[in-house]
N, C-alpha and C positions, 0 to 999 in steps of 0.2 A: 472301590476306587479311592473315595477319600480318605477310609484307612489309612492309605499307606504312609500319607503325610503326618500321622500322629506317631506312627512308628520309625520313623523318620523326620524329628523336627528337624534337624538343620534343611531341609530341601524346601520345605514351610518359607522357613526364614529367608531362603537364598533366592525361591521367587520372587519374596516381596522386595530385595534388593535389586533384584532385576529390572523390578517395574520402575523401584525410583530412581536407579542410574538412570535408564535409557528417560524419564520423563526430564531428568536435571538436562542430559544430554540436549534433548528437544527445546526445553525453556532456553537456552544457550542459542541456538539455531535459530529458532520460530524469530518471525518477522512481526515488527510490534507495527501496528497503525492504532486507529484511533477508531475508525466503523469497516467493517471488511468492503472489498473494492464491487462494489456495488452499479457502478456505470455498467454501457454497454461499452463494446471495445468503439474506437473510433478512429479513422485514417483521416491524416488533414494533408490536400493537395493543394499547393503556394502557387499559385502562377505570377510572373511577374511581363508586364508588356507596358514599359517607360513609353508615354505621349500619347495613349490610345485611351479612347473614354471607353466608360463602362457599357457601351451599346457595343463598340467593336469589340470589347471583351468578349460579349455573350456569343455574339455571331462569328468570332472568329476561332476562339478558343472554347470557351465553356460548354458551347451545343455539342462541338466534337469529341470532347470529353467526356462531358454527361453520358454520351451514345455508347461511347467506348466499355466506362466504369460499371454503367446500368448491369445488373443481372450477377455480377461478380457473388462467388458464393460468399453464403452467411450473411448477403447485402438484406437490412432493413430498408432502406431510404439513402436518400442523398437529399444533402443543403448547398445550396451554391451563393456567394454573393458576389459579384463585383463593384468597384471604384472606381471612379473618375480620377485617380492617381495610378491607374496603370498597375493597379493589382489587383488579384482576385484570388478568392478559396474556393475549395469544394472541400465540402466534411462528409464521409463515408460512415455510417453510423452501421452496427453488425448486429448481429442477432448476441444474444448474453452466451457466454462460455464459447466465445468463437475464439480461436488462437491468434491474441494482437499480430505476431510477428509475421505469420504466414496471412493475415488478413494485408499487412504490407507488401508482403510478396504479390500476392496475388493483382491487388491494385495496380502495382506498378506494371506488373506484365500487360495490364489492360491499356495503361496509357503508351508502350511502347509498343503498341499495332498499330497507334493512329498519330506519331511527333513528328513524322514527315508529312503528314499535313495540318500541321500548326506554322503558324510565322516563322518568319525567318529568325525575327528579333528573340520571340520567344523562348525558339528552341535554343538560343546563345543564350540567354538569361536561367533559361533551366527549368524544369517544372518536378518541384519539390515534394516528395510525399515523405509524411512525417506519422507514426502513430502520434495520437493525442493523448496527451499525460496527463490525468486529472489530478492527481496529487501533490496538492500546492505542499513544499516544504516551507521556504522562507521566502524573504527578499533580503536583500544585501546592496544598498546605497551607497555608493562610491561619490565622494565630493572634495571640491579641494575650496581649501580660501585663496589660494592666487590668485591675483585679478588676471592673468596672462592664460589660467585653463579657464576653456570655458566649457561648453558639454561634447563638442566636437571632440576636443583632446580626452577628454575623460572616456567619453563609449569607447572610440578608439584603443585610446591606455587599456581599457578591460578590456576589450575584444583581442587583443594581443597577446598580452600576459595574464587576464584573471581568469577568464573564461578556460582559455584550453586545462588550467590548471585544476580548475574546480571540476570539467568533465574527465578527466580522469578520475575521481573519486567515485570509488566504486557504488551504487547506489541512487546514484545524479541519470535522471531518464534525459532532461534538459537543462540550458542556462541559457539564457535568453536575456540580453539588455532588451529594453523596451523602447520603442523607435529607433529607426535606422540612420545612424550618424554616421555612418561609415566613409570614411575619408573620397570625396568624388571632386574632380578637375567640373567645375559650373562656367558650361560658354554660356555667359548672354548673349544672345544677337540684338541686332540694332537693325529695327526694319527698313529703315530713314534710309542709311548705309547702304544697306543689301538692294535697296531698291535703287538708287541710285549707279551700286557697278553691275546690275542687272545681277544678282548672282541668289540662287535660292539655296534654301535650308537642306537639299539632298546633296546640292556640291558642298556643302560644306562637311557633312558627314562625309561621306565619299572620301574628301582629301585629307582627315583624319584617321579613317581607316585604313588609309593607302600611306601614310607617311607614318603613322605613330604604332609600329606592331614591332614585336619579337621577332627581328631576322637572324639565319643562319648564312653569314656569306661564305662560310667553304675556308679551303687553305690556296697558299700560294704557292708554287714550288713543290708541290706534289710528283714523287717518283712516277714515271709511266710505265717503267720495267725495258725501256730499252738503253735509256743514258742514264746512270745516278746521278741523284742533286742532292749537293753540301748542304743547300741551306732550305728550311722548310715552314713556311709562315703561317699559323692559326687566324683570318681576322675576325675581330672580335668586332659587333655592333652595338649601341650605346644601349638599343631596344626599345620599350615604350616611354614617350616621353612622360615627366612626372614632375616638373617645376608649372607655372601660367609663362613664364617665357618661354619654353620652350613649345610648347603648343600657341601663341602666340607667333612663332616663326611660320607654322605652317602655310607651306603655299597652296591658295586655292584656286588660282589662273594666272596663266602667265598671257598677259597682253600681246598684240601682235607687234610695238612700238619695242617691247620690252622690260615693260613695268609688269614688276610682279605684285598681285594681291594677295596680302596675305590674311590670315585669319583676326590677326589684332586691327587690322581695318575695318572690321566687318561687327566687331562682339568686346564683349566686355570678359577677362576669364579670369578667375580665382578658384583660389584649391576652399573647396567648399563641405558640404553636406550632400550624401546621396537624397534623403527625403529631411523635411523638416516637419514632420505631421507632431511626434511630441514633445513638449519641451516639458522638462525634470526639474526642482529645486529641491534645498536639503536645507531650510533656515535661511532661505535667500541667499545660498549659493549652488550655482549651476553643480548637477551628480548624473549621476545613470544607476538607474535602477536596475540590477539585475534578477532576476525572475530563477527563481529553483524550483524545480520538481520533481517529484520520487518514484525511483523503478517501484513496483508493484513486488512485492514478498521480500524487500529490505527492512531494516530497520531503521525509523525515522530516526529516534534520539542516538543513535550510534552515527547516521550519516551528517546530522546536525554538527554533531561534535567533530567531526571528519573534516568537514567545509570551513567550522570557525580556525580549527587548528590551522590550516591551510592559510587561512586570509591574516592570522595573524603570522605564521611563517612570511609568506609575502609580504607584509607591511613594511618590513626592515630596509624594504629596496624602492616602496614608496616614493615621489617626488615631492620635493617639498612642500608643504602644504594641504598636501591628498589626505583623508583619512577616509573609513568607512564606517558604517555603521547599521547594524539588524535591526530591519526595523518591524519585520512581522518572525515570528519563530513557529513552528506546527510544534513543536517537541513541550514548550511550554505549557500549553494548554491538556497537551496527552498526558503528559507527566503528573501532573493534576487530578486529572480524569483516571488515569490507570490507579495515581498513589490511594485515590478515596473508596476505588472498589478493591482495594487491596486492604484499606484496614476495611471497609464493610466485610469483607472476607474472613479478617480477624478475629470480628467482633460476634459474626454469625457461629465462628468454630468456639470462642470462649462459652457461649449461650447454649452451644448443643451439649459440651461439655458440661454443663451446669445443671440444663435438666436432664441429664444421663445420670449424674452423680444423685440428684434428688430421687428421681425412679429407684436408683436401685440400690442406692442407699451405703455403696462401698467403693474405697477408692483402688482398690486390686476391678471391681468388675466396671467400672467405670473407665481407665488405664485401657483396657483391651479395646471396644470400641471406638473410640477417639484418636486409638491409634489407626484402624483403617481411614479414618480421612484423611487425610494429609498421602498416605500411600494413593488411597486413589484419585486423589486429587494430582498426584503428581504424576503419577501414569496415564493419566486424561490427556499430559501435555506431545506424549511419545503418539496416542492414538491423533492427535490435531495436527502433529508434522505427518503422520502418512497420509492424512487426509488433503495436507494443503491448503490448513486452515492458517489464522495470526493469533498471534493474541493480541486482541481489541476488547473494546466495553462488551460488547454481545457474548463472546467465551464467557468472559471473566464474570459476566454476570450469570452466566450456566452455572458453574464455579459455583457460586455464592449460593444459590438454589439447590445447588446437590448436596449440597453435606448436610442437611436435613434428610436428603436419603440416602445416603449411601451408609449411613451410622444404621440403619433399621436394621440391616441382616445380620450385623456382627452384634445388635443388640436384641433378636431373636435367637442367636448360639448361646449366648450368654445365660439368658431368661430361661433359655431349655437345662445348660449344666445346673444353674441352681435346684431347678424346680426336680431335676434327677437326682442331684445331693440327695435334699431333704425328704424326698419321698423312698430312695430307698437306701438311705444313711450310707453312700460309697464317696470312696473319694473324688476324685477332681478329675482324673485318667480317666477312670471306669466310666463315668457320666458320661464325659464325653466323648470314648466310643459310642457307648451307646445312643448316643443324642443324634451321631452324623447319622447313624443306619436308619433314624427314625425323620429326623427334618432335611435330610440333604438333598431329596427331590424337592421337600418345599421351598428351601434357599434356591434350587436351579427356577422352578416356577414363576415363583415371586419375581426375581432377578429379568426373568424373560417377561414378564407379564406388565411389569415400569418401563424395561425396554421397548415393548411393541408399541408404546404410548408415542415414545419419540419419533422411531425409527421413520412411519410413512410422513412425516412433517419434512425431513430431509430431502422427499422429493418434489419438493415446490418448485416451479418454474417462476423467472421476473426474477424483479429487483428484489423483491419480498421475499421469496423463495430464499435468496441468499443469504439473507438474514437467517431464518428459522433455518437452514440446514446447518451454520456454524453453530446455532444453539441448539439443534437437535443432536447434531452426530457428540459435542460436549457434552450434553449431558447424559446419552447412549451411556458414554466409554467410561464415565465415574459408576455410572449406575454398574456395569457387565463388568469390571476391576473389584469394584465393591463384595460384590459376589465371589470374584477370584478368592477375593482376600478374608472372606466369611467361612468358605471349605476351604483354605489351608492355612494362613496364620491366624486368626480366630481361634480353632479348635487347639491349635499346640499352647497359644497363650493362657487359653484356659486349665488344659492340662500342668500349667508351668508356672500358675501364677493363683489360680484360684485355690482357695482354701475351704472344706467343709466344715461351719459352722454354726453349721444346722445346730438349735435345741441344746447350743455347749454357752454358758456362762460368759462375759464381756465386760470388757472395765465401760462405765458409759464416758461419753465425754460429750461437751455443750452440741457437736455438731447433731452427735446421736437424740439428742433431744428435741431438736427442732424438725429433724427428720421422721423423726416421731410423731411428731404432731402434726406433720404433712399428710405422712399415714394414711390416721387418723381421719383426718377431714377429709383426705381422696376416699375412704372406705363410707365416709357416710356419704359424698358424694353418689360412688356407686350404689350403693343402694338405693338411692333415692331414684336414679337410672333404670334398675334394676323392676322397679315397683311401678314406675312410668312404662316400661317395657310390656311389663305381666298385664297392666290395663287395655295398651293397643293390643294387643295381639289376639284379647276375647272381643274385642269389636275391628273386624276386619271390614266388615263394610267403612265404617270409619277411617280405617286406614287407606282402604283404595280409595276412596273419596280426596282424599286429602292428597296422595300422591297424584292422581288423575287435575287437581287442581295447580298444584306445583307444575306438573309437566305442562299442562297449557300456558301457565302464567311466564316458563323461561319461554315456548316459543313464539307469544304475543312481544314479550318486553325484547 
């Protein structure tokens, strides 16, 4: 079988092209983080009930929801908390490798069996289910020096134009300003008042509900199909009001005298803040913080770049004074993190190159297996996209770890052409036919035998699990490439590249002399191995004793 590739170099060659198109293809695609996504999935359920403390939260909303959510597949647990500000969560925590999107699905279907008996209030304010995004990108502080914005204009400004602009970028799970500024009509009531025209806090909702909505009153002059009409009126209503004076007009009783009361008798109103829980500064001046987080198998440092280009696009339409500013980045630190295990990668491939070249003493056999690293290094990247792996620190330190093994096979083909040169004085072709029909079950064995090490670590369950399975199936796919690339571009390289110089005369040069003397000292070394060898092996009692003491000693310590 692996004949046919030495009879055939170009087919050799065009595997190994294969491998590192589709691996560059992969490196291009793979999603870059920093640790693979290691949480469990989790659903966050927003309720919101403006005026009710957190005891009516529980008993009015939260117990019937708990009941409802309870049991939802892949559910680990549920957290609930509620506030004396008229809001509450529930977090739906799932079992690891449950599918976020359909874990949303499913929740939601649960709360939509039981929202006609939730409040009234409630079910108009809405009951929010969001997957939870652990993957903090940045933040991005919005602040102006005008004394006339203060943080109300500012969340607002971003919530209008920054926000929708930034969730469109592809990659963005959320944006999220931090406290809720969002533009609200604030009636103070004045109990003094109220008490006085006898009038409570439900008429006064009441006649804001009933005066201040979105009407459709119809047309005028509408054909009826028995007479035509020339002329045909649309009327149009003003809709909900949005100044304090005009909610301020509102009538909340008309007297039987004739006096009408209205709402600015009763209350104090200004266009205010929906909640004031956080206040923001940026160098002592009011901002809003917005909060970025990242879909799950994007790429940070691409969406980073994505986000700033955007906000400096926008900036040009800024109001005077506004500026922003990144004040946390995830892409900085990764970039960091990836650049150091990428020259550790460097440095480990120069080193194995080094003592390859000292072994064996030639830069023709030395050339051949240093070229499989990098080949299956980079065809590791095509085996991580099918898997649905990233490249993060945990790959890239497989990575770094393999190419100490993946050089062993293509430096066991190598090791066998020579040693067939010189012992039966052929060329470089011939050896190495010879050499596949003789080690190419040992290269499959070998190959499989580093692989079985990794492969059952891939089936870890937990957070942990995650980890060793992106480092186990990485370093699978360098080891089982390595191998690829040891039965077929190995053997043509050597038939293509090596030379028999067995026992023929050589110019020397300085390198040859120091390798010399490597030699040298590795051969008395071995002997000395050797002689150490031939002692244990006439005292076997000695030898078990001494294994028997090792094997207790790892499973005590």
């Amino acid at each position: 079988m692996f004949q046919s590739f030495i009879k055939r170099p170009v087919l050799a060659i065009v595997v190994s092209l294969v491998i590192v198109f589709l691996g560059i293809m992969s490196i291009e695609t793979l999603p870059i983080s920093q640790f693979p996504e290691i949480a469990p999935p989790r659903v966050l359920v927003s309720i919101a009930y403006p005026g009710s403390s957190a005891d009516v939260l529980v008993k009015s909303t939260l117990i019937p929801l708990e009941r409802a959510i309870n049991g939802v597949q892949g559910m680990k647990y549920i957290v609930s908390d509620a506030t004396s500000a008229g809001e509450a969560t529930i977090q739906v925590i799932f079992e690891l490798g449950t599918d976020p999107n359909q874990a949303v699905v499913n929740v939601k279907n649960r709360i939509d069996q039981v929202m006609n008996r939730l409040p009234q209030l409630v079910q108009l304010e809405g009951v929010v289910v969001n997957r939870v995004q652990p993957s903090m990108l940045m933040y991005v502080n919005m602040y102006s020096t005008d004394k006339d914005a203060d943080e109300k204009f500012l969340y607002n400004y971003a919530n209008i134009n920054i926000i929708p602009e930034i969730q469109r970028i592809n990659g963005i799970a959320t944006a999220q300003i931090l406290g809720s500024r969002q533009y609200a009509m604030r009636i103070w009531l004045k109990p003094d008042r109220m008490r006085a025209y006898n009038v409570s806090s439900d008429e006064v909702m009441e006649a804001i509900d009933e005066q201040s909505i979105i009407g459709r009153p119809g047309r005028l002059g509408q054909a009826s199909g028995i007479a035509a009409q020339s002329l045909e009126y649309t009327l149009v209503y003003s809709g909900r009001f949005n100044t304090p004076e005009q909610y301020g007009e509102v009538i909340i009783r008309s007297n039987p005298d004739g006096e009408l009361l209205r709402l600015k008798d009763v209350a104090d109103i200004e266009l205010g803040s929906e909640f004031f829980d956080i206040y923001s500064n940026k160098d002592g001046y009011p901002s809003a913080a917005i909060v970025l987080k990242q879909n799950y198998g994007t790429n940070a440092s691409d969406v980073i770049a994505q986000v700033k280009e955007k906000m400096e696009e926008m900036k040009a339409d800024f109001p005077a004074g506004m500026a922003y500013e990144v004040n946390y980045d995830v892409s900085k630190f990764l970039d960091a993190s990836i650049e150091k295990v990428i020259h550790t990668l460097a440095e480990a491939f120069l080193l194995v190159a080094l003592v390859v070249f000292i072994f064996l003493g030639d830069w023709r056999s030395t050339l051949i297996p240093t070229l499989a690293v990098p080949i299956s290094l980079i065809g590791a990247f095509f085996v991580m996209k099918g898997f649905g792996l990233s490249i993060n620190l945990i790959t890239l330190f497989a990575l770094v770890l393999a190419i100490g093994i993946v050089v062993d096979n293509a430096i066991v083909v190598v090791e066998a052409v020579h040693v067939k040169m010189q012992e039966e004085n052929i060329d470089a072709y011939k050896a190495v036919r010879k050499v596949l029909g003789e080690i190419g079950g040992a290269i499959v064995a070998i190959t499989l035998m580093m692989t079985s090490v990794f492969i059952p670590v891939g089936f870890m369950s937990g957070p942990v699990g995650v980890f060793y399975r992106q480092f186990s199936i990485t370093m699978a796919a360098a080891i089982v490439l390595s191998g690829v690339v040891a039965l077929t571009l190995t053997p043509v390289l050597c038939a293509m590249i090596l030379k028999n110089t067995h026992g023929q005369p050589k110019r020397r040069t300085p390198i040859d002399f120091v390798i010399d003397g490597f030699n040298r000292w590795f051969e008395k070394l071995t002997g000395r191995y050797v002689r150490l060898l031939d002692r244990i092996v006439a005292r076997r009692l000695i030898t078990f004793v001494l294994l028997a003491i090792f094997a207790v000693g790892t499973v005590l310590i």
